[in-house]
MARBA-3410 file (N, C-alpha, C, O; in Angstrom, 1 decimal):
132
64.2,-2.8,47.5,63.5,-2.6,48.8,64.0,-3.6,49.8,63.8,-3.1,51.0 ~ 64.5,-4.9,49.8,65.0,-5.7,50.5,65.9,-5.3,51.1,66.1,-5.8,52.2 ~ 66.8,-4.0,50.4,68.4,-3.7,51.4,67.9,-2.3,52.1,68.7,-1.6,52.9 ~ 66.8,-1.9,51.8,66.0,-1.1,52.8,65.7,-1.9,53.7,65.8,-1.4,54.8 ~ 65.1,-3.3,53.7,64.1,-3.5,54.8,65.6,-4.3,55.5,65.2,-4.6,56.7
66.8,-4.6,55.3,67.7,-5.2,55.5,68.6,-4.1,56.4,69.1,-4.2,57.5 ~ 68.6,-3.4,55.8,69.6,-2.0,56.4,68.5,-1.6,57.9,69.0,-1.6,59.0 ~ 67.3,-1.5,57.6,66.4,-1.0,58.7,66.3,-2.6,60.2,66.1,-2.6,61.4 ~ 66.5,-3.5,59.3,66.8,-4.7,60.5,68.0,-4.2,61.4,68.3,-4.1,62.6 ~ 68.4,-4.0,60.4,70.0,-4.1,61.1,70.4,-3.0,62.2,71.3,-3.0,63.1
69.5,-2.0,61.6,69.6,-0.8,62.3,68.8,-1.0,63.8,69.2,-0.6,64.9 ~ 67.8,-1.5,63.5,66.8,-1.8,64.5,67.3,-2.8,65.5,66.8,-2.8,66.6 ~ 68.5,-3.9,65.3,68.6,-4.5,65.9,70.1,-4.0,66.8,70.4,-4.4,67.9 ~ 70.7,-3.1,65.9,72.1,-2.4,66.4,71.4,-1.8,67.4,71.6,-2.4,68.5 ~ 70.4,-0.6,67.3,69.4,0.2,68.7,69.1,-0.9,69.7,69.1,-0.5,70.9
68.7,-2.0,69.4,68.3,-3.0,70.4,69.5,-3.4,71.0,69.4,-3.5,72.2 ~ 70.6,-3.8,70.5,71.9,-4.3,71.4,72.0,-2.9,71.9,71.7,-3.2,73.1 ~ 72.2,-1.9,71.9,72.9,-0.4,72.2,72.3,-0.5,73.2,73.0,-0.6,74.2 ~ 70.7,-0.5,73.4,69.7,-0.1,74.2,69.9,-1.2,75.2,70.1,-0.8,76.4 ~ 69.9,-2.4,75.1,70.6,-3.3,76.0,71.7,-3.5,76.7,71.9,-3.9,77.8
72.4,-3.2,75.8,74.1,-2.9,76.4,73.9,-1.3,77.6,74.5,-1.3,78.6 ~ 72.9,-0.1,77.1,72.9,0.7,77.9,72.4,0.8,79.6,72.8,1.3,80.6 ~ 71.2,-0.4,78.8,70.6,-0.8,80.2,71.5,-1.5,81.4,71.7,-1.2,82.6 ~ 72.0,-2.8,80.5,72.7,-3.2,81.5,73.6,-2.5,82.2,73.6,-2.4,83.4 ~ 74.5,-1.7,81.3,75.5,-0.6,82.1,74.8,0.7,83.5,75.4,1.2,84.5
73.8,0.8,83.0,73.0,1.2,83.6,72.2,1.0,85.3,71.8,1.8,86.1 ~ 72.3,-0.7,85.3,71.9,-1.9,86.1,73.3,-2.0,86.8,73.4,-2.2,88.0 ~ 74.3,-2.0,86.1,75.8,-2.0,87.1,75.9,-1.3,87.4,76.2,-1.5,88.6 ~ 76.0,0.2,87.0,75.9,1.4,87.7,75.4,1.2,88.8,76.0,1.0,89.8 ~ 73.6,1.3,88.7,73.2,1.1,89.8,73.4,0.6,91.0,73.4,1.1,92.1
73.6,-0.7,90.4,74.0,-2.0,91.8,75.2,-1.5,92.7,75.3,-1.8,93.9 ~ 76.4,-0.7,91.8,77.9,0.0,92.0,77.3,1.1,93.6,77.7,1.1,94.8 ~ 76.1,1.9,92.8,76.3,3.0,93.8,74.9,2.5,94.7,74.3,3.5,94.7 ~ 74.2,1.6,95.3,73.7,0.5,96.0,74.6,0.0,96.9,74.5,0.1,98.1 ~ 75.7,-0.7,96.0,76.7,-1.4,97.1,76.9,-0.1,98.2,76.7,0.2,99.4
77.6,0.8,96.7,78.3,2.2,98.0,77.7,2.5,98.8,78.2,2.5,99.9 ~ 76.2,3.1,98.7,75.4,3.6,99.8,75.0,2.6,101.0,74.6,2.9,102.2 ~ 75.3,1.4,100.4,74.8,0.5,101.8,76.4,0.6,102.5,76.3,1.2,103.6 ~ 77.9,0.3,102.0,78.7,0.5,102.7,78.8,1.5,103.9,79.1,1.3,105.1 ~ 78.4,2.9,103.0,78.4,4.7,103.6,77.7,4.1,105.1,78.2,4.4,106.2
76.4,3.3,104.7,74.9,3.4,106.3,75.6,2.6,107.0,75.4,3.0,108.1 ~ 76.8,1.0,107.2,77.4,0.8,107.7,78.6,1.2,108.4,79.1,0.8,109.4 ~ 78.8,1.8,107.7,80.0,2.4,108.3,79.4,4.1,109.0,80.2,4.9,109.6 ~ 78.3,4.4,108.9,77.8,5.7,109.6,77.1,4.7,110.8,77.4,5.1,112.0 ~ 76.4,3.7,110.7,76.1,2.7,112.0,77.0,2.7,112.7,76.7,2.9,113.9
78.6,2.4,112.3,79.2,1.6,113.3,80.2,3.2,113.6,81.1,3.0,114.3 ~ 80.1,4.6,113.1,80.4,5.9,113.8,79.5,6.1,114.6,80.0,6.7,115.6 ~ 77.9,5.9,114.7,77.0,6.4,115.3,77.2,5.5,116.7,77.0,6.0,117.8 ~ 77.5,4.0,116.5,77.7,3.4,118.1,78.7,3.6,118.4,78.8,2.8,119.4 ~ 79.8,4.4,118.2,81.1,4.8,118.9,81.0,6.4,119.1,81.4,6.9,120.1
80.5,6.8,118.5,79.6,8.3,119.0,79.0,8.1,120.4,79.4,8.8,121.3 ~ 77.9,7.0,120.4,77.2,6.7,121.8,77.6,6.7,122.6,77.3,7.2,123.6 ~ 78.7,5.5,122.1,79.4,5.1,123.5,80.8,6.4,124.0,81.0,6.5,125.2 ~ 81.3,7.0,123.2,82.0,8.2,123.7,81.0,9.1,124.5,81.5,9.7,125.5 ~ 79.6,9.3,124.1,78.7,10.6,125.3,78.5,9.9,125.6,77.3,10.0,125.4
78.7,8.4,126.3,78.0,7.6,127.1,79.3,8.0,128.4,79.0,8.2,129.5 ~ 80.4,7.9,128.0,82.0,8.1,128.8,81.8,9.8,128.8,82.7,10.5,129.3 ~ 81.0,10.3,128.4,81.2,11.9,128.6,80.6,12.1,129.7,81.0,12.8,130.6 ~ 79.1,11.5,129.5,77.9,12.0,130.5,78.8,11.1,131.7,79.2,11.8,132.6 ~ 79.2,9.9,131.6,79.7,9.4,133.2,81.0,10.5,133.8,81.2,10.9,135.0
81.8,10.7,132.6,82.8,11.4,133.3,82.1,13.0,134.1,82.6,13.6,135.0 ~ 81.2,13.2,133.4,80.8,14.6,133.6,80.0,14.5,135.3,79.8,15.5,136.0 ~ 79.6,13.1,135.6,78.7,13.0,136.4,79.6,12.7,137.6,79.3,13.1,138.7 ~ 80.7,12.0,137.3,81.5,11.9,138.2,82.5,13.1,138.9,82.9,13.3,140.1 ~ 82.8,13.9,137.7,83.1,15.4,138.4,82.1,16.2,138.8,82.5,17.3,139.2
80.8,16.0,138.8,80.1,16.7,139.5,79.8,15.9,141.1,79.3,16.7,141.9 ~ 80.1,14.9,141.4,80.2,14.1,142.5,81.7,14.5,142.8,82.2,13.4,142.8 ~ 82.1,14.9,142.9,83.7,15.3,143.1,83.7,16.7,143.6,83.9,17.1,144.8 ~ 83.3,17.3,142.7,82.9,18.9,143.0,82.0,19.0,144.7,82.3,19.5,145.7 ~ 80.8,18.3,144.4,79.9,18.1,145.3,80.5,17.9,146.7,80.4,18.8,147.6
81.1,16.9,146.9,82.3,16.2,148.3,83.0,17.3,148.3,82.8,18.0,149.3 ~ 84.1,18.1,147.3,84.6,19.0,147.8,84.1,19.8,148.4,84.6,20.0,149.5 ~ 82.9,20.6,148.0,82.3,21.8,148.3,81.3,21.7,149.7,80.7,22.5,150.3 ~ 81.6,20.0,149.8,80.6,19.7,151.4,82.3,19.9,152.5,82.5,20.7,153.4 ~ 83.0,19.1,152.1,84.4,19.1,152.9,84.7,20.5,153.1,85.2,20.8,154.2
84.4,21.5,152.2,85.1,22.6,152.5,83.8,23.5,153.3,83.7,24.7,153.6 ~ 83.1,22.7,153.3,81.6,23.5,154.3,81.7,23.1,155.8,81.2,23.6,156.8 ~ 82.7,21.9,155.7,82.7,20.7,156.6,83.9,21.8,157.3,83.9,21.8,158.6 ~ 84.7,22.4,156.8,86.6,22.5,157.1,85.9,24.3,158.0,85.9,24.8,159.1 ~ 85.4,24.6,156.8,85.0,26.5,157.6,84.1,26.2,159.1,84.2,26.9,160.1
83.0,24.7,158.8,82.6,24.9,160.2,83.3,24.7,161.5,83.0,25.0,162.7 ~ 84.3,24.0,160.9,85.4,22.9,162.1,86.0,24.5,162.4,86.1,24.7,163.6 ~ 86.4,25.4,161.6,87.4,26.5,161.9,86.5,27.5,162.9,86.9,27.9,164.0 ~ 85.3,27.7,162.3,84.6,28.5,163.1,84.3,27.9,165.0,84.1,28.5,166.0 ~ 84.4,27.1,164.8,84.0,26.3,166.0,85.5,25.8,167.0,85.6,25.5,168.1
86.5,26.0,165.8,87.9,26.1,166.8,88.0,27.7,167.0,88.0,28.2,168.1 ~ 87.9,28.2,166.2,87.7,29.8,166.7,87.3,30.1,168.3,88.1,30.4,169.2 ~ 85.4,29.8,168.2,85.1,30.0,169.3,85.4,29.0,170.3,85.0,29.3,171.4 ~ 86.1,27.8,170.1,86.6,27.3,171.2,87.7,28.1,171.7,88.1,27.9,172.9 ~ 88.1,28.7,171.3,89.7,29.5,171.5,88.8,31.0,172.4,89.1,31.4,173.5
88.0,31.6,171.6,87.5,32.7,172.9,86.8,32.0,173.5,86.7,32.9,174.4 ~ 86.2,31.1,173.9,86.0,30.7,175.1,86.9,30.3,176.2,86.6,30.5,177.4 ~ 88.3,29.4,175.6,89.1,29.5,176.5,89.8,30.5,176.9,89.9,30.9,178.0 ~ 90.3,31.0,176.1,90.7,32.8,176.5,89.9,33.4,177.6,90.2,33.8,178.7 ~ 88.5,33.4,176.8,87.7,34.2,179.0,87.6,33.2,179.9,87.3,33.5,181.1
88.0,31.8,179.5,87.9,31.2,180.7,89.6,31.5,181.7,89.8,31.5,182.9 ~ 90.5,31.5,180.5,92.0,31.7,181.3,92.0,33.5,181.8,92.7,34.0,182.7 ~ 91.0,34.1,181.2,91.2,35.5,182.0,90.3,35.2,182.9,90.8,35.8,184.0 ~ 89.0,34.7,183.2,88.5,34.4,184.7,89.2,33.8,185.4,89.3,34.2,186.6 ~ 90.1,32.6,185.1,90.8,32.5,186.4,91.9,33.1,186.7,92.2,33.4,187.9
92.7,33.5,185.5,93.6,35.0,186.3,92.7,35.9,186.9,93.3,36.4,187.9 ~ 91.5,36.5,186.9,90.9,37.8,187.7,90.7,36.6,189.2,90.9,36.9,190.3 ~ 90.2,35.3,188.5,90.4,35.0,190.2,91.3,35.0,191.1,91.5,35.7,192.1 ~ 92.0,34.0,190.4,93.8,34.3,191.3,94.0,35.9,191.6,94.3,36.4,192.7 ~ 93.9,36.4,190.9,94.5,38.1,191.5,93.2,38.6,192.5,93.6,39.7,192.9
92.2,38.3,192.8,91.1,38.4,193.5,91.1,38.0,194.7,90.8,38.6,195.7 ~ 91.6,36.3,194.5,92.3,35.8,196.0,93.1,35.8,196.4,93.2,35.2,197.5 ~ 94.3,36.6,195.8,95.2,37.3,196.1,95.6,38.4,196.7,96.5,38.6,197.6 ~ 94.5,39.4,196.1,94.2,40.4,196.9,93.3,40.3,198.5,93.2,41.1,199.4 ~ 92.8,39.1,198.5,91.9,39.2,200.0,93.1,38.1,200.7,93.1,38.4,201.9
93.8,37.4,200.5,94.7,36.5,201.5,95.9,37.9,201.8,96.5,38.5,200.9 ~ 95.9,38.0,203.2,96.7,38.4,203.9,97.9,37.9,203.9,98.8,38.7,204.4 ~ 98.4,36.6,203.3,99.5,36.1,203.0,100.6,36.4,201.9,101.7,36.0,201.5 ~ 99.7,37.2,201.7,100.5,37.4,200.1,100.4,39.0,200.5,99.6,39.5,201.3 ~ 101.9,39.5,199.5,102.2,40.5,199.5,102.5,41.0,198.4,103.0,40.3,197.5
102.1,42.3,198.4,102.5,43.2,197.3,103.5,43.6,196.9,104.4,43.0,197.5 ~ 104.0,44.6,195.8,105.5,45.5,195.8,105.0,46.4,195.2,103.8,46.5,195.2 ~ 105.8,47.4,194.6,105.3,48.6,194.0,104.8,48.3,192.5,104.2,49.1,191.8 ~ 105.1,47.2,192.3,104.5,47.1,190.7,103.8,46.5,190.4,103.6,46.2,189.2 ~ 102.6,45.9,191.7,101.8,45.1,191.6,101.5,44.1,191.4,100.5,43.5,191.0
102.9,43.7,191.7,102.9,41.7,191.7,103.2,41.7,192.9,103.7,42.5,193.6 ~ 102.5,40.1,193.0,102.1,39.7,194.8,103.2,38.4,194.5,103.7,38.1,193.4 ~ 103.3,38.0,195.7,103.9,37.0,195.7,103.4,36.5,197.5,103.2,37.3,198.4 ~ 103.3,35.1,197.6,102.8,34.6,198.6,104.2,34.5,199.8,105.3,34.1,199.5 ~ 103.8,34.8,200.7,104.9,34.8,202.2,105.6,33.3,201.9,106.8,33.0,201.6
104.5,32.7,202.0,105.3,31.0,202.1,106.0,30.5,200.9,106.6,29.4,200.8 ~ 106.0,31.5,199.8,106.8,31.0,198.9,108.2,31.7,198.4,109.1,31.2,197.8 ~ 107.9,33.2,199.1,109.1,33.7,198.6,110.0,33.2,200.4,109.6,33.5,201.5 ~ 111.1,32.6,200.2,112.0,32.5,201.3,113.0,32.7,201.4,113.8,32.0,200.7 ~ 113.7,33.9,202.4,115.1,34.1,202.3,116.2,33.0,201.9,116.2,31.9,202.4
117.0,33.3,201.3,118.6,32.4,200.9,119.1,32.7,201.9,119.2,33.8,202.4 ~ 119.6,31.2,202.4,120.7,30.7,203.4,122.1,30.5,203.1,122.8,30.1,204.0
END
């Protein structure tokens, strides 16, 4: 009965190193995939502030072409009004240069000095003068 209670030590004590040896391996494991997962949350921290800071350069660039756009679309509000307004400066001078042609031909027709021809151009006495 002693190499029963001998063999059952031994056995009981083999399961106890095993079970120990398990755990520990177990406990390294652990700590192994610990380490990794804290690595992974650092290195997703220091993607997540280069992430920020890239939509941080997105939203400025984006705000700045909308300030771009904006000045354009005022300059070119600015350019159609300038044209419209050279426009009507141009018919205004147009009836102003055909009022004073209807004048001139108006006081042309009432000065006695001036003369007609068949084609309806006048010409003033004192300016047309025979060649000597």
């Amino acid at each position: 009965m002693t190499t029963i209670i001998i063999i059952a030590v031994v056995v009981l004590v083999v399961l106890a190193v095993l079970f120990l040896a398990k755990r520990a391996a177990d406990t390294r494991k652990h700590e192994a995939k610990r380490t990794e997962a804290r690595e992974l949350r650092d290195e997703a921290d220091d993607r997540g502030l280069s992430a920020e800071r890239e939509r941080a350069l997105a939203d400025e660039q984006g705000a700045q072409a909308k300030r771009a756009q904006a000045e354009a679309e005022e300059k070119s509000a600015v350019a159609r009004r300038l044209n419209t307004d050279a426009q009507r400066q141009g018919q205004v001078a147009e009836r102003e240069e055909h009022g004073v042609s209807e004048t001139h031909a108006r006081a042309d027709d009432l000065d006695p000095d001036v003369r007609h021809d068949d084609a309806g151009e006048s010409a003033r006495e004192q300016d047309v003068r025979p060649e000597r």
